[in-house]
KEVO-574190 format. One line per field, with one value per residue (C-alpha): residue number from 1; z, x, y. Coordinates in Angstrom, 3 decimals. Layout:
<recs>
k <- [NUM,...]
w <- [Z,...]
u <- [X,...]
v <- [Y,...]
</recs>
This chain:
<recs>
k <- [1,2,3,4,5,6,7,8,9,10,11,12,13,14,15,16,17,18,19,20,21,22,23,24,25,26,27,28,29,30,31,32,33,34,35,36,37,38,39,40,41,42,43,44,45,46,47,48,49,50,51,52,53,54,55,56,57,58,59,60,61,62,63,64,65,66,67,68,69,70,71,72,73,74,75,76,77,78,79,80,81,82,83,84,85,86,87,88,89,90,91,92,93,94,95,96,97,98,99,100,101,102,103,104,105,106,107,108,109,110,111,112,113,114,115,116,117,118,119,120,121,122,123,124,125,126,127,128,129,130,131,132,133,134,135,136,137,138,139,140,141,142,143,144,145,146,147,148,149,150,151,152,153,154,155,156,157,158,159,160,161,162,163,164,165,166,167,168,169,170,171,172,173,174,175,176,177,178,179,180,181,182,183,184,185,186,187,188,189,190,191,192,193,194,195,196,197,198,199,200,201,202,203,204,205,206,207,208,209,210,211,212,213,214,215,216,217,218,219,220,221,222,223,224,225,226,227,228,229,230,231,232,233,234,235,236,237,238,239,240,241,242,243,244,245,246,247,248,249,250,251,252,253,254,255,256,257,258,259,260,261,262,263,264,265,266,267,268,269,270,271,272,273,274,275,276,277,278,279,280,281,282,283,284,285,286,287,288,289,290,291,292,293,294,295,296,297,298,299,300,301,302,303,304,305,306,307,308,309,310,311,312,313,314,315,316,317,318,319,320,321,322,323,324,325,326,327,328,329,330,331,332,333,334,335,336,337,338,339,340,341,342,343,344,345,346,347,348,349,350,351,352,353,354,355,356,357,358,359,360,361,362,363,364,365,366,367,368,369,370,371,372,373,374,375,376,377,378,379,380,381,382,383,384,385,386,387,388,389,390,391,392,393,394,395,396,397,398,399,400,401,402,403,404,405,406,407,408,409,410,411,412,413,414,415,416,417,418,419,420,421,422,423,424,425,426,427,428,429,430,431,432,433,434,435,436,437,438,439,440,441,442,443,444,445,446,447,448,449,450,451,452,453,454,455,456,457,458,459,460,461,462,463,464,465,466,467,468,469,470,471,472,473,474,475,476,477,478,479,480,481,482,483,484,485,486,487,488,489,490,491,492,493,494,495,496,497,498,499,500,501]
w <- [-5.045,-4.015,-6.019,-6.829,-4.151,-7.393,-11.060,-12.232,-12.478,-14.947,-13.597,-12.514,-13.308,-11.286,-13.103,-12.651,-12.743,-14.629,-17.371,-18.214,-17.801,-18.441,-16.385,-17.390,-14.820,-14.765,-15.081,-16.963,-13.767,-10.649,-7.920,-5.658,-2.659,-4.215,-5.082,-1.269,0.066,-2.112,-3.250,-6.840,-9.799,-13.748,-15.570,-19.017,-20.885,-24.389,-26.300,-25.544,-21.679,-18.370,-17.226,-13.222,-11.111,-7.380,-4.667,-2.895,-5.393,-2.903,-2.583,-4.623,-3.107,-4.625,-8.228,-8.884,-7.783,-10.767,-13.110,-12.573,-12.905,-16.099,-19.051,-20.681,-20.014,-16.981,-16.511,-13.130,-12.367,-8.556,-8.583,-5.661,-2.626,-2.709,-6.430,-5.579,-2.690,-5.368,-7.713,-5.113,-4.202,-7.665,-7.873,-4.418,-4.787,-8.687,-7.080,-3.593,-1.633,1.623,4.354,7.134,9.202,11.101,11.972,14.840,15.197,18.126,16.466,17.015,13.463,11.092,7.723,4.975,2.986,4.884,2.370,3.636,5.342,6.184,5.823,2.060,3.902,5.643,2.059,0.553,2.634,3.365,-0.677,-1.020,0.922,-0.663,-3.854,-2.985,-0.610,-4.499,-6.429,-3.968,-2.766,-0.279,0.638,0.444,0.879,1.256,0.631,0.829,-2.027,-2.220,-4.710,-3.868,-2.099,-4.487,-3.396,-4.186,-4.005,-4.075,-6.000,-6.567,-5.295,-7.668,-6.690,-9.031,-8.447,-8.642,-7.263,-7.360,-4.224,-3.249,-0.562,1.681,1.962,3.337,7.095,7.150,5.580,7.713,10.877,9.602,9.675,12.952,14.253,12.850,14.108,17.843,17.243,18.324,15.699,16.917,16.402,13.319,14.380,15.653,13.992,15.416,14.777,14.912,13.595,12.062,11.601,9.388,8.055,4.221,3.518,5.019,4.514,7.871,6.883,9.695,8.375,9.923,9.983,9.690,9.817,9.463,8.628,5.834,4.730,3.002,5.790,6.647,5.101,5.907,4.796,5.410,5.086,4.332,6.176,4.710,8.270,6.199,2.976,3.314,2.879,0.373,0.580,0.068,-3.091,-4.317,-4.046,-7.493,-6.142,-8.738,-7.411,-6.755,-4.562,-2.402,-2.279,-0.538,1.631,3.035,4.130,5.813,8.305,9.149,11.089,14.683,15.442,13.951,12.153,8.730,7.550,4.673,2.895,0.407,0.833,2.493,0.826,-0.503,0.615,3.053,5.961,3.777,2.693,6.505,7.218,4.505,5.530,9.629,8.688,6.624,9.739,12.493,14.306,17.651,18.286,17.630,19.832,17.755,18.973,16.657,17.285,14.674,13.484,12.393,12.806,9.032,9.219,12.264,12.420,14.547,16.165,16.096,19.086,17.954,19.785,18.097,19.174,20.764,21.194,23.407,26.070,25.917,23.893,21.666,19.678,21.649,25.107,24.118,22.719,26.158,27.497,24.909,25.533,28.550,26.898,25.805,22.186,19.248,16.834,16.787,14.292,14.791,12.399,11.706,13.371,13.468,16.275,17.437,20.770,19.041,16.506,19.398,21.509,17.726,17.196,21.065,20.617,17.691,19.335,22.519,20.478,18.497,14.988,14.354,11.479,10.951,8.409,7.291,4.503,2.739,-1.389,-1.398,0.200,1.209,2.707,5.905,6.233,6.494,7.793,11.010,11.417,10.750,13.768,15.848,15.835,15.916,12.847,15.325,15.805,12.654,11.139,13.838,13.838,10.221,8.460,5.262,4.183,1.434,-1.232,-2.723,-4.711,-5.556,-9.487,-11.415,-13.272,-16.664,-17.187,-18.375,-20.475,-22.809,-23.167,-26.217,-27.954,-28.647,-29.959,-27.660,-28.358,-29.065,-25.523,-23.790,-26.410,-25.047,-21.135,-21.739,-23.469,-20.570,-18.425,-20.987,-22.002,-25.071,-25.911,-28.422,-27.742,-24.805,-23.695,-22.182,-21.383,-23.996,-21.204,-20.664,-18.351,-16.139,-15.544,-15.459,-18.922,-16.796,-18.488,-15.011,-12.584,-9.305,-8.117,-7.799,-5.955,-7.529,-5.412,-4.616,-1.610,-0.126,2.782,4.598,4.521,5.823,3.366,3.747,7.727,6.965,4.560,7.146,9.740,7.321,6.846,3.022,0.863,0.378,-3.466,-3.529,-0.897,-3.697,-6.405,-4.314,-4.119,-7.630,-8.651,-6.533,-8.290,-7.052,-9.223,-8.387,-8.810,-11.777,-13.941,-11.812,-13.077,-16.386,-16.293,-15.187,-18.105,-20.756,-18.885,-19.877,-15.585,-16.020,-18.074,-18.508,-17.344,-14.079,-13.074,-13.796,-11.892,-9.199,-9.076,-10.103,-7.512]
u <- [2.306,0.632,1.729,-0.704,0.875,-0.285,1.147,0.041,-3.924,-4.181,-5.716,-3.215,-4.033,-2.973,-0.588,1.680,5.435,5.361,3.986,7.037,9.916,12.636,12.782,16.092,18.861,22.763,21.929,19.296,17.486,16.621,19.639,18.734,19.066,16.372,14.367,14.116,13.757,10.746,9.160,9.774,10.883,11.178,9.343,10.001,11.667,10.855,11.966,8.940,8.337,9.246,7.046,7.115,5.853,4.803,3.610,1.999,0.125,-0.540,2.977,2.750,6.290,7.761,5.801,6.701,10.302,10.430,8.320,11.051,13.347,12.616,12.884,9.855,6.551,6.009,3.371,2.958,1.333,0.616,2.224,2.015,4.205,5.023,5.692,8.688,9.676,10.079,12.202,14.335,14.914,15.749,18.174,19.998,19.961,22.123,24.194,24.646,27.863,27.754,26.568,26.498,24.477,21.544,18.623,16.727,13.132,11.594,8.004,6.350,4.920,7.502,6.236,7.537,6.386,8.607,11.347,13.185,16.967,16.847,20.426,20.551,20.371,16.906,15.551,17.124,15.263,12.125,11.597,12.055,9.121,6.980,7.760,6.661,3.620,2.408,2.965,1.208,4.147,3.981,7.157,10.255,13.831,17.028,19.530,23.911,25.377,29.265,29.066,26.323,22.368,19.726,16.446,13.291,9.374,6.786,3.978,1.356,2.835,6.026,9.796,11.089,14.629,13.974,17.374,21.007,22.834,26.242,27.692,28.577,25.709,24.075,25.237,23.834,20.628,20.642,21.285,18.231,15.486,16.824,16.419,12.951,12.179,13.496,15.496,19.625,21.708,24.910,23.690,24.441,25.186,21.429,18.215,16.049,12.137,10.838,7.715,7.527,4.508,4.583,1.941,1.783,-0.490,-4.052,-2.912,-1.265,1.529,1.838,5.565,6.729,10.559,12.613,16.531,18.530,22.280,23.774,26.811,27.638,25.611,22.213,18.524,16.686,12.607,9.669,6.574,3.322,-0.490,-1.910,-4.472,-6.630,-6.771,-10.272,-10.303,-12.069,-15.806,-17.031,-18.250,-14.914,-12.561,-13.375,-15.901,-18.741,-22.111,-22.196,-19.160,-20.424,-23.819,-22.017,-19.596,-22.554,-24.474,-21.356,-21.896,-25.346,-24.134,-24.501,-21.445,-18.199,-15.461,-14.681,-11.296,-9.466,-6.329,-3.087,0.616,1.640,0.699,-2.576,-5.176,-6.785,-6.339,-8.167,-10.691,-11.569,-11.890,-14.581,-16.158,-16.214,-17.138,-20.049,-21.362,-20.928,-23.735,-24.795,-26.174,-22.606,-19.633,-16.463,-13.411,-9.999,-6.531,-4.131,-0.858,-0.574,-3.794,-3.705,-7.380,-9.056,-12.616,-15.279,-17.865,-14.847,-12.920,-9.292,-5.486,-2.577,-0.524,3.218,5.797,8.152,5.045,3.571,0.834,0.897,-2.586,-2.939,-2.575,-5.233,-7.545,-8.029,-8.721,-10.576,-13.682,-14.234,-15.123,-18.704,-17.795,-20.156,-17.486,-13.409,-11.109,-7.714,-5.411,-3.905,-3.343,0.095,0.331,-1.862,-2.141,-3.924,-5.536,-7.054,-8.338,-10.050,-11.807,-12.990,-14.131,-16.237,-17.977,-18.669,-21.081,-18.660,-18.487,-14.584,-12.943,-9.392,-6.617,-4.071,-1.422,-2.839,-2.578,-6.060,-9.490,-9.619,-6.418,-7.735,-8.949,-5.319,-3.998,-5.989,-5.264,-1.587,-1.993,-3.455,-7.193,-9.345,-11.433,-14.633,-13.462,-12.943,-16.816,-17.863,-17.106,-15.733,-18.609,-16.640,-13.115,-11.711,-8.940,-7.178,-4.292,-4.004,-3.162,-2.368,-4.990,-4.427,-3.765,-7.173,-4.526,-2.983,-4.834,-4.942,-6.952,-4.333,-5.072,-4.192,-1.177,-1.226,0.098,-2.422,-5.328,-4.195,-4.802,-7.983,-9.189,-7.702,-9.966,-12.871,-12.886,-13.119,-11.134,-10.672,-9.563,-7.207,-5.872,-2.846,-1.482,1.076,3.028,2.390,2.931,0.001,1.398,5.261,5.576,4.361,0.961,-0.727,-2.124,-3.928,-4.501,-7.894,-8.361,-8.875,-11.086,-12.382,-15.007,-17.112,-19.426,-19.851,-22.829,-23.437,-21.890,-18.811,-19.144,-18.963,-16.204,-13.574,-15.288,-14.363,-10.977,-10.990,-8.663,-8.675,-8.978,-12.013,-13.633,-12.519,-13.804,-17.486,-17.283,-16.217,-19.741,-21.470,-20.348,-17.324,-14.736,-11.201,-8.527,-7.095,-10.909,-11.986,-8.502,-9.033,-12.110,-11.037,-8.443,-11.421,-13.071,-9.874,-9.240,-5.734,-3.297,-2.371,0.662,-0.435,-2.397,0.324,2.694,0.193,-0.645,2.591,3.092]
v <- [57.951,54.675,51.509,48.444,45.704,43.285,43.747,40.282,40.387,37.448,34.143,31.888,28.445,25.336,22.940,20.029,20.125,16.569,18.607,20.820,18.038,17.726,21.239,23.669,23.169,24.911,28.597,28.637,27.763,29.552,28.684,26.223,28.137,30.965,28.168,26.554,29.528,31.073,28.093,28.886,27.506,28.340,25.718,27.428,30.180,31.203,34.246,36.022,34.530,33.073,30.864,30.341,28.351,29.462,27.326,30.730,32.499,35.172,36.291,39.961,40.616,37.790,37.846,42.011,41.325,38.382,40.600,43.387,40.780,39.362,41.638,39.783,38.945,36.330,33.944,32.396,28.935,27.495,24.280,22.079,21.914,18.260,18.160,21.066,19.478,15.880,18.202,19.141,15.573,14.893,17.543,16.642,12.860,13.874,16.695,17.355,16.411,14.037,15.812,14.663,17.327,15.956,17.930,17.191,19.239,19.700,19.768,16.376,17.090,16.296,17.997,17.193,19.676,22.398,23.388,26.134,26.020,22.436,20.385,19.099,15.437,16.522,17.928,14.730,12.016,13.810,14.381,10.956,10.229,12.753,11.225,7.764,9.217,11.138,7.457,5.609,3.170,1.050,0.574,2.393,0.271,1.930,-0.736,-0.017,-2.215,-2.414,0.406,2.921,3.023,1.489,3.700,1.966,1.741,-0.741,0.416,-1.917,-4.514,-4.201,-2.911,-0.543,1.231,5.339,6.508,5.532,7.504,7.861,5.414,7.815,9.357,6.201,6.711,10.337,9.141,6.193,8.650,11.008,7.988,6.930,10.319,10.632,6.629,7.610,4.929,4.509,5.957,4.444,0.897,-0.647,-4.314,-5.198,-5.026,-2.204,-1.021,1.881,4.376,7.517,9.800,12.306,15.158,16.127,18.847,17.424,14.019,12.055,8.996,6.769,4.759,1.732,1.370,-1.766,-1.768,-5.210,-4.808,-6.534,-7.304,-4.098,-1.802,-1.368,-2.540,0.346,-0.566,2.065,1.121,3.621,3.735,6.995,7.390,9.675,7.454,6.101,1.868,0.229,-0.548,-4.380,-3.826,-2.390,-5.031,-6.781,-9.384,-10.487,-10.404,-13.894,-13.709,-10.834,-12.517,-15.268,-13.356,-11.276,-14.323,-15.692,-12.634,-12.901,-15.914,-15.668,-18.097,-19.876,-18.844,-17.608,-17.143,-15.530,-16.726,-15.961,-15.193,-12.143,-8.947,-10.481,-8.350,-10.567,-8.211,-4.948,-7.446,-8.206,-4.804,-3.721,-6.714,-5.421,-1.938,-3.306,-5.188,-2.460,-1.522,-0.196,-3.375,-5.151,-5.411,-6.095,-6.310,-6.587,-7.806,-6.752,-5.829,-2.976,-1.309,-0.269,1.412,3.682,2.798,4.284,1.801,-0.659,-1.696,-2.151,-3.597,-3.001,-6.482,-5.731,-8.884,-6.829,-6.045,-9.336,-8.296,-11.155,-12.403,-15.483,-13.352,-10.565,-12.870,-14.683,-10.891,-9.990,-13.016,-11.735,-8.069,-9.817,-9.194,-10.612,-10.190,-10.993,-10.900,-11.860,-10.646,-13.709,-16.829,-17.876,-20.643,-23.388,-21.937,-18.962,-21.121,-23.236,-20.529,-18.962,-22.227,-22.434,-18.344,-19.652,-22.777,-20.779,-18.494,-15.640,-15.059,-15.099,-13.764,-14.743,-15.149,-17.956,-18.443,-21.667,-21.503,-21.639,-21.765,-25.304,-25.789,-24.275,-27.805,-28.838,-26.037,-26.140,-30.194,-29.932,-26.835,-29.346,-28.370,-31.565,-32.479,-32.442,-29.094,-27.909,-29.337,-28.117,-24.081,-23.590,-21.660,-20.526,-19.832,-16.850,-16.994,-14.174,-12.509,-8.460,-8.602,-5.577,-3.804,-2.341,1.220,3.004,5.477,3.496,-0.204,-1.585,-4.632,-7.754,-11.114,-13.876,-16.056,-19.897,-20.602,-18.410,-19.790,-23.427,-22.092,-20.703,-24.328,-26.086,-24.616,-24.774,-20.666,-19.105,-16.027,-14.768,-11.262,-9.597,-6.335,-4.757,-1.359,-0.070,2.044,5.958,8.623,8.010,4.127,5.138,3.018,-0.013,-0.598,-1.266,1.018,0.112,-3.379,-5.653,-8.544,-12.473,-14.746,-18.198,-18.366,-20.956,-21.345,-24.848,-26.911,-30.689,-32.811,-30.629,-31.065,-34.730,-34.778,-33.284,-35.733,-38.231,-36.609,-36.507,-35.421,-31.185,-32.089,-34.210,-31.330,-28.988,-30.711,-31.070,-27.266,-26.229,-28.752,-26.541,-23.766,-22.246,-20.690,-21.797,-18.228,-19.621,-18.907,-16.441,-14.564,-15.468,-14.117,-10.563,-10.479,-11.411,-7.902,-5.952,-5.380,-7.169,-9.435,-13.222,-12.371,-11.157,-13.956,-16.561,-14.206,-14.850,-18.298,-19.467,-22.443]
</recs>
């Protein structure tokens, strides 16, 4: 007699694994050998059912041999292969033993999402990236301490600690990343770099490696360019009409050079990039010099830079002039050599886009002087300069209303602003009990005009060139940030964290 291949015909809805922690564990739970092997995993048990989770919902093999396992009724989800593959890491990283077994695949695609019969030290580290690739980190540091390896992520621009590891563990794990980095696993005296692409589901993670012993091992920091993530549009990076109004006209120039500002980390470089794929056009060359090439974009010529080759910014650039391009940007200009040959791109009919770390907008002024670029120069070619920081927004899930204190009452006066109500995030599951989720961008812009031409001929101060600007109607960071937290996009907190001198 024939037998339905499918005993299950309810609908099998797709769920989270987040939504049934803390998960049963000991022998209560699946072993963790059936569970790498079948992609399975019991997310609850009641007296009256099992509820499983499968990441193949089309497995009828697998769901009537747990249906005949389980003397009660069973109800399957599909959870997602990641999300297993970050249990599993939780589970190893709490119990598994050192081991010190090294897997080296042939298959140039390294996915991380494979979970079956790898070594425990393969499952550990490659969960660990699929857990930081789902929470949107930027970075992931492995650090050895004297005592153990601290595991953390950067997520929006914050460290927080997720895993506490064994110590020795860490030369296995270091050994694995090398592997994956083609990198030499038998140096641990020298710094080395290396890069690691790897494919999760449709999504492909291009990760940068950095190793620098210390004294108690290794400094082992990853960090993440999701190539399929798309970038950020103009219009999304928290500019106020005014503020894109002005940045758009800065483009429509035919020559001269505009250049964007902050500490490292700031955003300047994404900023650049909306701004370049805004601009593209058949009729356009553009050429760009960076490094890393974060974002792929058609229509866009782009060099990744590489010290050890000689394929340094201020070597490419004199290449790249002769390429007839109507557009350069040079991903930052770290040298007066470079600096010099920017400016003379810009006089000699370019429109260059560039980046520096001043603390603000008008401290290119300086900047460029103190670099050796002659005031003449500077007047001459300078068409308008960008200031930013990325601040924390606040989670959408749990913010709240709050009056303001006495001390933050006193800031807003100072810089004539009323408030008289704020808002925070309270902390939930959708922020990790931070009260922030995603990151927007603070900004100060202005574009040059004659009198500020004959201010740095004149070689004024950058404060009374500020204080001209902000007339004209500039806002400094410190009120445009203010601003924002009077919206309810972010805190006090944040922007003092910020601008904090």
């Amino acid at each position: 007699m024939n037998k339905e291949p499918y005993l299950y015909d309810a609908p099998i809805v797709k769920v989270s694994i987040d939504d049934f922690k803390p998960l049963m564990e000991g022998d209560e739970q699946y072993p963790l050998e059936f569970i790498e092997n079948y992609s399975v995993i019991k997310l609850k048990e009641t007296d009256d059912a099992v509820h499983v989770g499968l990441t193949d919902i089309k497995n009828y093999a697998l769901i009537e041999n747990l249906i005949n396992f389980h003397r009660k009724k069973v109800v399957f989800y599909e959870i997602e292969k990641s999300e297993l593959a970050g249990y599993l890491g939780e589970r190893l990283s709490r119990s598994v033993s050192s081991d010190n077994g090294i897997e080296v695949r042939k298959d140039e695609r390294i996915l991380l999402d494979r979970l079956a019969n790898d070594a425990p030290i393969v499952n550990l580290v490659n969960s660990i990236m699929i857990d930081a690739i789902r929470k949107e980190a930027s970075d992931i540091h492995f650090e050895a301490t004297a005592n153990d390896i601290a595991v953390r992520y950067r997520i929006d621009g914050y460290l927080q600690t997720v895993h506490r590891l064994e110590k020795d563990r860490f030369a296995a794990i270091a050994s694995r990343l090398k592997i994956m980095a083609n990198l030499n696993i038998m140096e641990r005296r020298l710094p080395q770099d290396g890069r690691i692409t790897v494919h999760i589901g449709d999504d492909m993670i291009d990760l940068r490696v950095s190793i620098v012993p210390i004294v108690d091992g290794e400094s082992i920091v990853l960090r993440l360019f999701n190539k399929k993530k798309k970038p950020l549009d103009l219009d999304k990076l928290g500019m106020n009409e005014r503020e894109l109004s002005l940045l758009r006209s800065m483009y429509h120039i035919t020559h001269g050079i505009v250049l964007s500002t902050g500490p490292t980390g700031s955003g300047k470089t994404t900023s650049l990039n909306a701004l370049l794929r805004e601009i593209r056009s058949d009729a356009l060359k553009i050429i760009t010099i960076e490094d890393p090439v974060e974002y792929v974009t058609d229509g866009i010529d782009q060099i990744q830079t590489n010290d050890r080759i000689g394929l340094t910014f201020d070597s490419i650039l004199r290449r790249v002039l002769r390429q007839d391009p109507d557009v350069v940007m040079v991903g930052e200009i770290r040298d007066s050599t470079t600096a010099e040959l920017a400016m003379r791109a810009a006089l000699t009919g370019h429109l260059v886009f560039s980046t520096l770390h001043t603390k603000d907008s008008v401290s290119v002024i300086t900047r460029l002087k103190n670099m050796g670029i002659e005031p003449y120069l500077i007047a001459a070619v300078l068409k308008g300069s960008i200031a930013q920081r990325l601040v924390r927004k606040i989670c959408r899930s749990c913010m709240e209303e709050v009056s303001p204190t006495r001390r933050e009452k006193e800031l807003f006066a100072r810089y004539s602003l009323d408030v008289e109500r704020l808002f925070r995030g309270k902390g939930c599951k959708a922020c990790g009990q931070t009260g922030y989720r995603g990151r927007t961008g603070i900004f100060e812009l202005f574009a040059t005009d004659e009198r500020i031409e004959e201010m740095i001929l004149q070689g004024k101060k950058d404060s009374e060139i500020k204080s001209y600007i902000v007339k004209k109607g500039m806002k400094p960071l410190i009120i445009n940030g203010l601003e924002k937290t009077l919206q309810g996009e972010t805190t006090v907190a944040e922007i003092e964290r910020v601008l904090a001198e």
